[in-house]
N, C-alpha and C positions, 0 to 999 in steps of 0.2 A: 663265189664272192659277189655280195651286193654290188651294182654298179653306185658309186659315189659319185659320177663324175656330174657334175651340171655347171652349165657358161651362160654367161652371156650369148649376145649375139644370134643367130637361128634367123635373120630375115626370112628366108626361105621358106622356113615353117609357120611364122608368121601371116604371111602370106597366103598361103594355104588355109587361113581361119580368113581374114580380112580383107585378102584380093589383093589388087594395085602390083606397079611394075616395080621390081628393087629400085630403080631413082626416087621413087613415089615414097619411099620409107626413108625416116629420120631415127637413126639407130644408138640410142640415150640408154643401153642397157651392157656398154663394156667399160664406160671408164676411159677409154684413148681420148686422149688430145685434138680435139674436133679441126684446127688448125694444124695440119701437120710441117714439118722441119721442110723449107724448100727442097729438092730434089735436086743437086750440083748436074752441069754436063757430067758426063762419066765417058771415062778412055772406052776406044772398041773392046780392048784388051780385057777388060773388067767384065765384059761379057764372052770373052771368045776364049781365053785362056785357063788353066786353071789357074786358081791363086797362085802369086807366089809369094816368096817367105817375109820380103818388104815391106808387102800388105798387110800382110796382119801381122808384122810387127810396129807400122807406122798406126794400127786399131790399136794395139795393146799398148804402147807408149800414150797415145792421147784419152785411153781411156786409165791408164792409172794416173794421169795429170788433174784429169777433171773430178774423177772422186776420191785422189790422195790417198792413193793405195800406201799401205807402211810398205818401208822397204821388205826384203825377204817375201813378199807376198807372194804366192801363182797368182797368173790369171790365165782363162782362157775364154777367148769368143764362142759362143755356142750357136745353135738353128734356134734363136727363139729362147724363152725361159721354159716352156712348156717340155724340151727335148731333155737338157739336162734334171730337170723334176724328176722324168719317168726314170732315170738312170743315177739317181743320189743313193738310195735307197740299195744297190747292188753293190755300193763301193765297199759295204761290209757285209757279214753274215748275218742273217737274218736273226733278230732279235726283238725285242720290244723295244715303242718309240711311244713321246707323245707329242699331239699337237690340241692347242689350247683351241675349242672351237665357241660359236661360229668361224668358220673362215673357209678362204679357197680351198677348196675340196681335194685339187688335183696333189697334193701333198702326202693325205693319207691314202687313199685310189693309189698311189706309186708305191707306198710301203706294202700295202696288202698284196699287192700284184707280185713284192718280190721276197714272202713270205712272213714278213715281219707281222708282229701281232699289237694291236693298240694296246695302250697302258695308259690309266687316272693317275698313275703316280709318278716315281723312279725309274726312268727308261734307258735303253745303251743309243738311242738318238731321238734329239728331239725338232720341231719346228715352229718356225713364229713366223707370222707374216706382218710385217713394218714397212708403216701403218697396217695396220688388218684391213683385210676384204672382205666385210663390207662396212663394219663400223667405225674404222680408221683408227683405233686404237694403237698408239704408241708404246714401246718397248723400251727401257733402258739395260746398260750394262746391268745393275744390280737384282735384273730381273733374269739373267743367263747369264750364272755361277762357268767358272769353268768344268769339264768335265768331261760329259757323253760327245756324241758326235751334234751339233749347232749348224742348223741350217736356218738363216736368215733370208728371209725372201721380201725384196728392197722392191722389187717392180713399181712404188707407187712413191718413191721416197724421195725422186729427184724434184719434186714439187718444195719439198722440207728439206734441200739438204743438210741447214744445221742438225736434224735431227740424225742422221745418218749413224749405224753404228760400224762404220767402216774398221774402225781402233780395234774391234774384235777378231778382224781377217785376221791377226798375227799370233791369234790364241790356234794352239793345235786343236785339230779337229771340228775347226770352226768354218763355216762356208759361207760367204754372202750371192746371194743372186740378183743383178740388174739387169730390165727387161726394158728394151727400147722403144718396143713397141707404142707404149703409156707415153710418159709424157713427150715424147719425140713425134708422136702421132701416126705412127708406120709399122701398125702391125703384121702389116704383109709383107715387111722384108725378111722378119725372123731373123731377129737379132738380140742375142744378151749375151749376158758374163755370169761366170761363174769363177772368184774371188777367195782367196784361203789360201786353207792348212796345203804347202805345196806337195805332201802326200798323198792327201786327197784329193786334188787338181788332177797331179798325175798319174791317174789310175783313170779320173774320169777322159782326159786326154786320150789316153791307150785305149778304151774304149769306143772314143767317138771319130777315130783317125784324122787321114791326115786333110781334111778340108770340110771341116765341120760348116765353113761359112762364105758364101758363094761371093763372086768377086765385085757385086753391087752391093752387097751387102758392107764389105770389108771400104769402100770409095766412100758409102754415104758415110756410115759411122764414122770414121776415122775427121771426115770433113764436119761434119753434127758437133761433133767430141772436141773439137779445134775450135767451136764457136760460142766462147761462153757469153759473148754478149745477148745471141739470139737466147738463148737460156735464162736469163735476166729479166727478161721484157718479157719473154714468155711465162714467166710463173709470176709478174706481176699481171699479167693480162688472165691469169687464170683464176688468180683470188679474185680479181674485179667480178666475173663470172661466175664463180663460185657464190659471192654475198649475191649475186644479181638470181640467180636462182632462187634463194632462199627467201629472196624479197617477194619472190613471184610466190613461194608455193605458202608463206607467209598471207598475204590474199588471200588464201581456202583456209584459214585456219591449222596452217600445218606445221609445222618447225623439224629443223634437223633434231637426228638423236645421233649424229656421228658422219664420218665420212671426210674426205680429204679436199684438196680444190681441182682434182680431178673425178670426182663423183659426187654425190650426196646423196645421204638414209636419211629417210622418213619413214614415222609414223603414221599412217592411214585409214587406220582401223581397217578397211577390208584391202588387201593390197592385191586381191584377183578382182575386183572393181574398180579399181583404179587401173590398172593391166588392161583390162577388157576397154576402158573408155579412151586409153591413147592408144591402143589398137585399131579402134571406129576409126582415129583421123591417122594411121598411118605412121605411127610414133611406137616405138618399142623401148618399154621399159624394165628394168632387173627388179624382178620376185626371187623369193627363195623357197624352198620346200618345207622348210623348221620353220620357217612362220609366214601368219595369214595376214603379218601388219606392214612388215616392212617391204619397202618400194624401195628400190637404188635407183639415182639418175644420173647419169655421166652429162654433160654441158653441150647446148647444141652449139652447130656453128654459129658463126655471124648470121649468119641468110634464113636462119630457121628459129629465131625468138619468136617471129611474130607466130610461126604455124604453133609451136609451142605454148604460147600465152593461149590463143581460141584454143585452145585444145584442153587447154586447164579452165 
């Protein structure tokens, strides 16, 4: 099987072309929230204990508050969105699926790995990612009919919650996936949900046992999830960033062709010269393999507009 799998992120490799120490790198090529969610004290317990059952159930009540899960829904916390991806794909027999591309790769990479075979048409499952990675393309209900198995992959969506297709979790065979990592800013906690058909929840449950989600993970979230005001402030602070980018790459004559207010696609004409030149100053930015034009840029911090402005 072809490897599909390509990410963001790769400091390391970077580095390896460019030099300089990982502090030395401004890393504009995953999309996280450059501001991340303060970090709560946290009990000794949350590191010394195993979770217990409290925990993640004071997670899973705050997190069906904040995206209004329907009743009757599962949910369950996961290591990250990237763990339950590899393992969706398993909760049935293998079959044909589709996913509508450009987009995050690691969707069909999980299908193929557990024998499923791609399909242009009519499939027994299919996926969408809402908004898309990397064009931020929006999805409606009238766009996934009921039917095959529906895997919704939200990772970017809490920027737009009106847009959210959460009303669909209560369709059988339908799955939403939310990834903390993004707009919370903390992708090194590994933390998501995975949201639905409660048949398909628990299977994927019985698979991932009994402490899928380590007990800082279960204190942040749960505290994160209980604070919609930081939430508020934070995705108006992110559109501000968002147009404020665009003003900047506006300047070289460039304009979005998509993308959400936790990244942004351009058009470039050469996007490995453009790569190569915020590489010179230490700046890493998202190319893709299917084309030589587009450039993704996730938003610097505060502290790093100005290295970003000389840099452009």
């Amino acid at each position: 099987m072809t490897d599909k799998r390509d990410h963001g992120g790769g400091i390391d490799a970077a580095r390896a072309i460019y030099g300089g120490d990982r502090s030395d790198w401004i890393d504009l090529s995953t999309g996280i929230n450059p501001v991340p969610y303060p970090i709560p004290d946290l009990p000794l317990d949350a590191w010394t204990a195993l979770p217990d059952q409290k925990a993640q159930d004071d997670l899973i009540t705050a997190a069906r508050r904040f995206w209004s899960v329907p009743d009757g829904v599962d949910i369950i916390a996961t290591n990250g969105a990237s763990a339950p991806i590899a393992q969706l794909p398993g909760l049935l027999p293998a079959d044909t699926y589709h996913i509508t591309t450009p987009t995050y790769n690691e969707h069909a990479a999980a299908f193929e790995t557990h024998g499923w075979s791609a399909s242009d048409g009519a499939a027994a499952a299919r996926t969408v990612v809402h908004p898309n990675n990397p064009d931020g393309r929006i999805w409606s209900a009238d766009d996934l009919p009921s039917g095959p198995m529906t895997v919704i992959d939200e990772s970017f969506c809490d920027v737009m919650p009106d847009a959210s297709l959460m009303a669909l979790s209560a369709r059988p065979n339908t799955l939403i996936l939310k990834s903390f990592g993004k707009f919370w800013g903390l992708a090194g906690l590994r933390l998501g949900f995975v949201i639905g058909d409660p048949k398909l929840v628990g299977r994927l449950r019985d698979i991932l046992g009994p402490w899928p989600v380590s007990g800082p993970a279960l204190a942040i979230g749960t505290a994160a999830l209980n604070d919609p005001k930081w939430a508020d402030a934070t995705r108006a602070d992110l559109a501000r960033d968002a147009r404020r980018l665009d003003a900047l790459m506006a300047q070289h004559d460039i304009k979005p062709v998509g993308g959400t207010d936790l990244f942004r696609l351009y058009d470039v004409s050469d996007a490995a010269a453009w790569q190569d030149r915020l590489g010179q100053s230490h700046i890493l930015g998202r190319i893709f393999p299917y084309s030589d034009r587009w450039l993704r840029l996730g938003l610097p911090s505060p502290a790093h507009w100005d290295r970003l402005e000389a840099a452009l």
